[in-house]
C-alpha positions in Angstrom: -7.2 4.6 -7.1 -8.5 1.1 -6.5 -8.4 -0.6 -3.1 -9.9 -3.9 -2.0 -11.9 -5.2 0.6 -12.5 -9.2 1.7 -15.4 -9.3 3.7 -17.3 -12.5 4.6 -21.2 -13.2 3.3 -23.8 -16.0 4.3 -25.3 -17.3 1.5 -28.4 -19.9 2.2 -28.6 -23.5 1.3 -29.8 -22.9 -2.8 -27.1 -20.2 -2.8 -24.8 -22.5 -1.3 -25.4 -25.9 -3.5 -25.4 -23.2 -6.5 -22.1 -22.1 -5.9 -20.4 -25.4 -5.1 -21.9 -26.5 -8.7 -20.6 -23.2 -10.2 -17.1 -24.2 -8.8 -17.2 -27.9 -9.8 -18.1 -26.4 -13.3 -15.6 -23.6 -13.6 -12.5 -26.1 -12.1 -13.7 -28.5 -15.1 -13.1 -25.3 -17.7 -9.9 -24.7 -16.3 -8.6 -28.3 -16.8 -9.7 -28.8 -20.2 -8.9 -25.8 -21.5 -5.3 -26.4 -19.6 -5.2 -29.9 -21.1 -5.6 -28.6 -24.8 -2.9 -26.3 -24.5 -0.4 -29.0 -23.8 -1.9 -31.4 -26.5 -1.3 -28.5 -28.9 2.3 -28.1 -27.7 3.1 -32.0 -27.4 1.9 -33.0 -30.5 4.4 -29.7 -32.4 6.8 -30.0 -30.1 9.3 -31.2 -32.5 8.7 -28.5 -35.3 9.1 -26.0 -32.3 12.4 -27.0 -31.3 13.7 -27.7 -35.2 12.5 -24.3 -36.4 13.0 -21.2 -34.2 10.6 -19.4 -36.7 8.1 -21.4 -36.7 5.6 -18.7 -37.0 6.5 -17.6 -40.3 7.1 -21.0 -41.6 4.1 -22.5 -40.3 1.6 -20.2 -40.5 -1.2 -22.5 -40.3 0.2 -24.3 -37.2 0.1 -21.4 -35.6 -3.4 -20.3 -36.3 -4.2 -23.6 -34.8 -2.5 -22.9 -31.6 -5.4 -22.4 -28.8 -5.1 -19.0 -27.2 -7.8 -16.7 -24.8 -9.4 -15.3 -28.0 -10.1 -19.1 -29.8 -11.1 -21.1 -26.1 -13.3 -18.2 -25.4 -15.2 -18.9 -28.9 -16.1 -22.3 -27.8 -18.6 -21.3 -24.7 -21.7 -20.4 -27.0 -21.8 -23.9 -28.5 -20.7 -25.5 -25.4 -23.8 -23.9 -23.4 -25.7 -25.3 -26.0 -25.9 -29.0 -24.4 -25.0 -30.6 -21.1 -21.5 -31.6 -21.1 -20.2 -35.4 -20.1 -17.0 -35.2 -18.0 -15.1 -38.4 -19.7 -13.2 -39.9 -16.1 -16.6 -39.9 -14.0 -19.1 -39.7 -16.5 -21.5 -37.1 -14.8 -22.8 -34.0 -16.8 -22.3 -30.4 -16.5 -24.5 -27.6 -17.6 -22.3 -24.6 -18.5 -25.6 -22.5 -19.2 -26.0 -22.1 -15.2 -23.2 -20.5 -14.6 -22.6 -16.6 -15.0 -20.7 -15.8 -19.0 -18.2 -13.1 -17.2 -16.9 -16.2 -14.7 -16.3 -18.6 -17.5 -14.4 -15.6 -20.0 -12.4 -15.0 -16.4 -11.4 -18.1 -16.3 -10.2 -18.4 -20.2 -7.8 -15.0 -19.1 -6.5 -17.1 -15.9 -5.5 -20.0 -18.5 -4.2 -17.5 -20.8 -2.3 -15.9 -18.0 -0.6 -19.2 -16.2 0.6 -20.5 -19.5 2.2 -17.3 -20.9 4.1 -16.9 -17.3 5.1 -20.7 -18.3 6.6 -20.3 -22.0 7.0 -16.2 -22.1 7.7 -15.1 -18.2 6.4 -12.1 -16.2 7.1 -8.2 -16.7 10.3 -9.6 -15.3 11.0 -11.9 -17.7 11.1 -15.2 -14.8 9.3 -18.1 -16.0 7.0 -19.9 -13.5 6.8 -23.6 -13.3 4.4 -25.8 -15.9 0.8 -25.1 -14.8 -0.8 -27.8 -12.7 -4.6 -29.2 -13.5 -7.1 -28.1 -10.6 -8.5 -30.1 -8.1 -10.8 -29.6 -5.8 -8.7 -27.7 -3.1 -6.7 -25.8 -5.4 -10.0 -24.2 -7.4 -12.1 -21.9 -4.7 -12.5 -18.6 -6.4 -14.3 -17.2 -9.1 -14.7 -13.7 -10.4 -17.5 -11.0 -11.6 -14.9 -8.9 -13.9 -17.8 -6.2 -14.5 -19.5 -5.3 -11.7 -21.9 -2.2 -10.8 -23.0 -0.2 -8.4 -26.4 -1.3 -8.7 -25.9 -4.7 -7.3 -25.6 -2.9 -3.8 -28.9 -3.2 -2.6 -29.1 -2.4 1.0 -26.5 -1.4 3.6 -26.8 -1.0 7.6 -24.9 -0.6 10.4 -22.8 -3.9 9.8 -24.7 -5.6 7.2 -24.4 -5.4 3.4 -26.6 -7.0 0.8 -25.4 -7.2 -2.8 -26.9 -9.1 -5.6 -24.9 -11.6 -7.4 -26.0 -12.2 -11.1 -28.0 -16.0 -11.3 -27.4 -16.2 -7.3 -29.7 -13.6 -5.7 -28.8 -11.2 -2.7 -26.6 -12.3 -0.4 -25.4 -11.0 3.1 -21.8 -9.8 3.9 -21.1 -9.1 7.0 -19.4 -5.3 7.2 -16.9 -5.5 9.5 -15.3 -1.9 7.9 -18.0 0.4 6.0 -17.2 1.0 2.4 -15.5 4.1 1.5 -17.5 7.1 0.5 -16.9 8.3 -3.2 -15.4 4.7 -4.5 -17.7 2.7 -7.0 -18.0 -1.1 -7.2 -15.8 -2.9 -10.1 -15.0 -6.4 -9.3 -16.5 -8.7 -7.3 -14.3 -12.3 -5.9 -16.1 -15.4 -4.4 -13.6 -17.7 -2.3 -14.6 -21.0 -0.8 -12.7 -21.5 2.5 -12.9 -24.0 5.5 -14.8 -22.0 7.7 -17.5 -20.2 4.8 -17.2 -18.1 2.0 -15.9 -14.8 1.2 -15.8 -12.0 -1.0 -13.5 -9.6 -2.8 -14.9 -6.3 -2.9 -12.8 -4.6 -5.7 -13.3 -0.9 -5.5 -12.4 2.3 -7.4 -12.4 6.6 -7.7 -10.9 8.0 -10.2 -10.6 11.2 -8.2 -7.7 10.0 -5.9 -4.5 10.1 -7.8 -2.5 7.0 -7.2 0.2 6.9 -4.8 3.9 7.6 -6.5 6.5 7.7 -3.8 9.6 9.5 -4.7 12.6 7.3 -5.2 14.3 7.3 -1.9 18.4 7.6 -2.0 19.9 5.8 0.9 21.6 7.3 3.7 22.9 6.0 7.3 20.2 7.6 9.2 17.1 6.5 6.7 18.2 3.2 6.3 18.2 -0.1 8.0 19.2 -3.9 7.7 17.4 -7.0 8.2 19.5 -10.3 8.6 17.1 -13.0 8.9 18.1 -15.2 12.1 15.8 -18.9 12.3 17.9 -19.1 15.2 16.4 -20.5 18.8 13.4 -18.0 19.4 14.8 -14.8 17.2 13.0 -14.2 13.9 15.4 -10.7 12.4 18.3 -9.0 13.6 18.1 -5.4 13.0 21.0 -3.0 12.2 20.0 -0.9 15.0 20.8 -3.7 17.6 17.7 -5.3 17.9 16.9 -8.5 17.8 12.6 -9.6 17.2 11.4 -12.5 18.5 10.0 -15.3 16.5 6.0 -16.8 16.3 7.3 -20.2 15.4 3.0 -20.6 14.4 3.3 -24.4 13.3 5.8 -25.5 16.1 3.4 -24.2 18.6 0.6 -26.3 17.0 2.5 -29.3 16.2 1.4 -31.7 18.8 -2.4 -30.8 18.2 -2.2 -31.1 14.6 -0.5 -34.3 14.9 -2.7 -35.5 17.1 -5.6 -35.2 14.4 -3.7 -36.5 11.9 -3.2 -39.6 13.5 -6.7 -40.1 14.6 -7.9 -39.4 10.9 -5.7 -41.9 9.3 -7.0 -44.3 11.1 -10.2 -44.3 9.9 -11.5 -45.8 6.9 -11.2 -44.2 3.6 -14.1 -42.2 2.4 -15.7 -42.2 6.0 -17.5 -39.9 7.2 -15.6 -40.0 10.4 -12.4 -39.3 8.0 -14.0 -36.6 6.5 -14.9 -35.0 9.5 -11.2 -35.1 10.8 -9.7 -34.2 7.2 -11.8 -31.2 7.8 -10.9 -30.1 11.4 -7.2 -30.9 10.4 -7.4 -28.0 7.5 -9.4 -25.9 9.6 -6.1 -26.5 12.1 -3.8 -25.5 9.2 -6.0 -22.4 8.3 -5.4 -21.3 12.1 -1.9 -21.5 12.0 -1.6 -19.9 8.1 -3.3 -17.0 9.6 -1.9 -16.4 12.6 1.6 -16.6 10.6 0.4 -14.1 8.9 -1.2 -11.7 11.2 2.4 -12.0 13.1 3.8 -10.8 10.1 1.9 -8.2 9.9 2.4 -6.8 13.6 6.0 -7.3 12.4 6.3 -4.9 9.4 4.2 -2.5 10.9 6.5 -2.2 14.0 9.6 -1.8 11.6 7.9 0.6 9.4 7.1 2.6 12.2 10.8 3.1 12.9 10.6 5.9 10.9 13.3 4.1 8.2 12.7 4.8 4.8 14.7 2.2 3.4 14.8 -1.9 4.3 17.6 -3.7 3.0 16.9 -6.9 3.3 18.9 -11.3 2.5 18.0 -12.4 -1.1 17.8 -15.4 0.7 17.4 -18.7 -2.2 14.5 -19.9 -0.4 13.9 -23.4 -2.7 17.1 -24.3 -2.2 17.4 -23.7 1.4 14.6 -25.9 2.2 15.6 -29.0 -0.7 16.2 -32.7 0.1 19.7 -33.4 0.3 20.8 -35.7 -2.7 20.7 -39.5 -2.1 24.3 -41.2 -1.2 24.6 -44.9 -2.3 27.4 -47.3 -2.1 29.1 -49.8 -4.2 26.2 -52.0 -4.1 23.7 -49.2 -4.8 22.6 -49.0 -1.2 21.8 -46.1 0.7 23.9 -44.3 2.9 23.0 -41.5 5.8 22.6 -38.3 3.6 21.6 -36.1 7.1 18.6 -35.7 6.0 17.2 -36.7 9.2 18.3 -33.4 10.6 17.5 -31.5 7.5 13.9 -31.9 7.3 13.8 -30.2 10.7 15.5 -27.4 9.4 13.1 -27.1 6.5 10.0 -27.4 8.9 11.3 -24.3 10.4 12.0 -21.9 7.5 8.4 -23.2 5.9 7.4 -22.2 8.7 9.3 -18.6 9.6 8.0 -18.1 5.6 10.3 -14.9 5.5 9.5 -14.9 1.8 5.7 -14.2 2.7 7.1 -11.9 5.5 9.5 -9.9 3.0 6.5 -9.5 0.4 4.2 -7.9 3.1 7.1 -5.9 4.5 7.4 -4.5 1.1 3.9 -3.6 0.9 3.5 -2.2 3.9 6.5 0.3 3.3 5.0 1.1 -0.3 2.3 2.7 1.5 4.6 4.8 4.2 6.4 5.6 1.1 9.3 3.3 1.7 11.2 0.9 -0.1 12.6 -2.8 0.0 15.8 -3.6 -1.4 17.1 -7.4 -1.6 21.1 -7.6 -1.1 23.0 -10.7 -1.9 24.0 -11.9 1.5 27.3 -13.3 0.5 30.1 -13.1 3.4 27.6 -11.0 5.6 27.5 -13.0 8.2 31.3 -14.0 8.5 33.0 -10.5 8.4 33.9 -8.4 11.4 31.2 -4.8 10.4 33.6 -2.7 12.5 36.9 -4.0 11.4 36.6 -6.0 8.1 38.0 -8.8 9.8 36.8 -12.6 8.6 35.5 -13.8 12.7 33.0 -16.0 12.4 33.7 -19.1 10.2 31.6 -22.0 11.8 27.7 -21.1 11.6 28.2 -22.9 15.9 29.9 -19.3 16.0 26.8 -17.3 17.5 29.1 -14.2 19.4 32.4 -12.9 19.5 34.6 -11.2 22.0 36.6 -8.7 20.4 39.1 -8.3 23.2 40.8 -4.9 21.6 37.2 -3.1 22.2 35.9 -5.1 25.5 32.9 -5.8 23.2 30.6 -9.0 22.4 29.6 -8.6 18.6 26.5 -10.6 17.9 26.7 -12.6 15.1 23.3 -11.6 13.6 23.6 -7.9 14.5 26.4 -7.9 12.8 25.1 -9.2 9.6 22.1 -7.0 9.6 24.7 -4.0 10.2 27.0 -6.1 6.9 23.7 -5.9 4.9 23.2 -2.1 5.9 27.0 -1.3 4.6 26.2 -3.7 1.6 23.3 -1.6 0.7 25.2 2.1 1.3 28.1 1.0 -1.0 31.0 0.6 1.9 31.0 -2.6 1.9 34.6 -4.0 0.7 34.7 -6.9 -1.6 35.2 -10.5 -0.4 37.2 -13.0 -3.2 38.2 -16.2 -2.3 42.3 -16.9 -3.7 43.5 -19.9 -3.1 41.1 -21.2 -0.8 41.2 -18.3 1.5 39.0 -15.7 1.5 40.4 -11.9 1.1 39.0 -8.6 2.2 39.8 -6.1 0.1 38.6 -2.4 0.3 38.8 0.1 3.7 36.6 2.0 5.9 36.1 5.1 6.7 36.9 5.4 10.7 33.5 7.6 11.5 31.8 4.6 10.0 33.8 2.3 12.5 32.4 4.2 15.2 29.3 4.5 14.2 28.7 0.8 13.9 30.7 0.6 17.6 27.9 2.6 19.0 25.5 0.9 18.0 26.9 -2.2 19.2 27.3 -1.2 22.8 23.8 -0.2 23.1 22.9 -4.1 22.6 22.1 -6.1 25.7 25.0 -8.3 25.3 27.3 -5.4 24.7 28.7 -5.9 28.1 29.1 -9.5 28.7 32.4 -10.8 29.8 33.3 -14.5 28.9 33.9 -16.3 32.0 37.3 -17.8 31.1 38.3 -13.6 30.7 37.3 -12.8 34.1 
């Protein structure tokens, strides 16, 4: 079993300008050998696309082509000179920093371009890897570590020896298990200091398999995902949990900095001070996103459910630019997207994709599961009646005046998404330009769903014109 820890160390002022050297090194590694990967694949590019095959029927083309194994081979004559960076002409002495970053760094090329021409496990390709810069490269790795490079540990203090860097203290704030050995080490540069990834492993704790989990009514429950005044999910169960809203609540005081810094003169130090506390105002509101989210999947797993089905929601496209409108004359024309980049702000902000990964995590280890439903017509058709109700999204309730019941819209998606995931939901076509229900349900279902409904807090709610 391998777990991980980040904890957060102190190195001194040598360890410190050491590192930021080792990073300014590493980040020029990644770009070039980025850069000669595309030069390879720009300058064939037109054998590529003629001849599918081009393997077989160039075979010297592709012995040429740079991979892990041939960039790797170049770091013993590379370490054999300081090397001149072409744009800014200063020089970089690869011998200083550690062989087992710069060989992690040759698999991290390796690894970004294969998910760009091949795909994952899952065969989905990721976009065209982008060159490094000097926010994007923080991290480096020790892919071999030991045990030995513990040194010392007390009560909250650990010191650990980093190859060509010395000891360095990490502050403990959770003791290292007993019986796990020390395999990786991470170094990440952040705002606020530097931290480490402890990577730790025993081979005598089995991995955890769940079982597959089949599901049922009772072990199962739906998520409809709301971004609707201060709700953040609808759950099938009635409930409704409110929303953080992290970067609204921060907007004015990240504005406010934001202002002041462009003001300022480029390449100030008065700029540089503000571009600082304006990420170290973003890294606040990034984590306490996050540790909402957290809260949030902890309080559904804890439910007791052992199955979440959840929106595939098409989160790119959800928070795209609308598509310019022009006129006759080829001028511009109100596309709405005044209003839309409000919108967007938001679901950036709710991040339900972020939410939905660390939902699925945490439910991996209370042996649950996630499963993604296409939302389609969930929020639109009656769950107790298979009745089409709410076709405008201003819509947000529904008096059903045959049960004396209000039916929240986003209940009654999460409840749709539920159905969707048991297999009793009925299928939705659209004929002529109307939409069609077509399928029954069972009436202990019916009541089920009723139930559930009149234990919400608006179950009871009388319209005023009904009174």
């Amino acid at each position: 079993m391998k777990i991980t820890y980040q904890y957060r160390f102190y190195p001194d002022s040598t360890q410190k300008i050491e590192l930021n050297e080792w990073l300014r090194i590493s980040r020029y590694w990644y770009n070039r050998q980025l850069g000669e990967r595309f030069d390879w694949w720009q300058n064939n590019q037109l054998q590529l696309q003629a001849f599918p095959h081009w393997k077989e029927i160039f075979p010297t083309l592709f012995a040429q082509r740079p991979n892990y194994y041939s960039q790797k081979l170049q770091l013993p004559a590379i370490k054999q000179d300081l090397v001149r960076v072409m744009h800014s002409g200063e020089l970089l002495d690869f011998s200083r920093v550690d062989s087992t970053i710069l060989q992690e760094i040759c698999k991290r090329v390796d690894q970004a371009f294969k998910r760009f021409i091949i795909g994952d496990f899952n065969g989905k390709r990721s976009g065209k890897p982008r060159l490094k810069t000097a926010a994007s490269f923080r991290t480096m790795t020790w892919a071999a570590a030991k045990d030995d490079w513990i040194k010392l540990v007390r009560k909250n203090w650990l010191y650990l020896r980093l190859p060509k860097i010395g000891v360095v203290k990490v502050r403990m704030h959770r003791p290292l298990p007993n019986g796990f050995t020390l395999k990786q080490v991470s170094v990440t540069k952040k705002l606020d200091g530097w931290f480490m990834q402890i990577c730790l492993e025993d081979t005598a704790v089995p991995e955890f398999n769940p079982d597959r989990v089949i599901p049922t009514w009772e072990n199962s429950m739906g998520l409809d995902a709301v971004l609707h005044g201060d709700d953040y999910l609808a759950t099938s169960e009635g409930d409704k949990l409110p929303s953080h809203k992290a970067l609204r609540r921060n907007q004015q005081k990240l504005s406010k900095i934001s202002r002041k810094k462009h003001q300022k003169k480029r390449s100030s130090r008065a700029r540089r001070k503000l571009a600082k506390q304006e990420g170290k105002q973003h890294q606040k509101i990034a984590r306490s996103r996050k540790d909402f989210q957290y809260k949030t999947a902890h309080k559904l797993v804890r439910t007791g459910k052992k199955v979440f089905l959840i929106e595939q929601l098409n989160l790119p496209g959800l928070s795209r630019r609308n598509a310019p409108k022009h006129d006759e004359s080829g001028k511009f024309l109100p596309n709405g997207q005044s209003a839309k980049s409000g919108l967007n702000k938001s679901w950036m902000d709710a991040a339900f994709g972020q939410f939905f990964e660390i939902l699925g995590y945490i439910a991996s280890k209370a042996g649950a599961t996630v499963i993604p439903q296409n939302p389609a017509y969930t929020s639109q058709l009656l769950c107790y009646r298979n009745e089409i109700v709410f076709t405008n999204l201003e819509v947000r309730d529904y008096w059903d005046e045959i049960e004396s019941l209000m039916v929240d819209r986003d209940v009654n998606a999460a409840i749709n998404l539920k159905r969707l995931g048991l297999g009793i939901m009925p299928s939705i076509k659209r004929r002529g330009g109307k939409i069609v229900v077509v399928g029954t349900m069972a009436e202990s279902t019916a009541k089920e769903i009723l139930n559930i409904l009149n234990r919400t807090s608006e179950a009871y709610t009388i319209p005023l014109g009904l009174v």
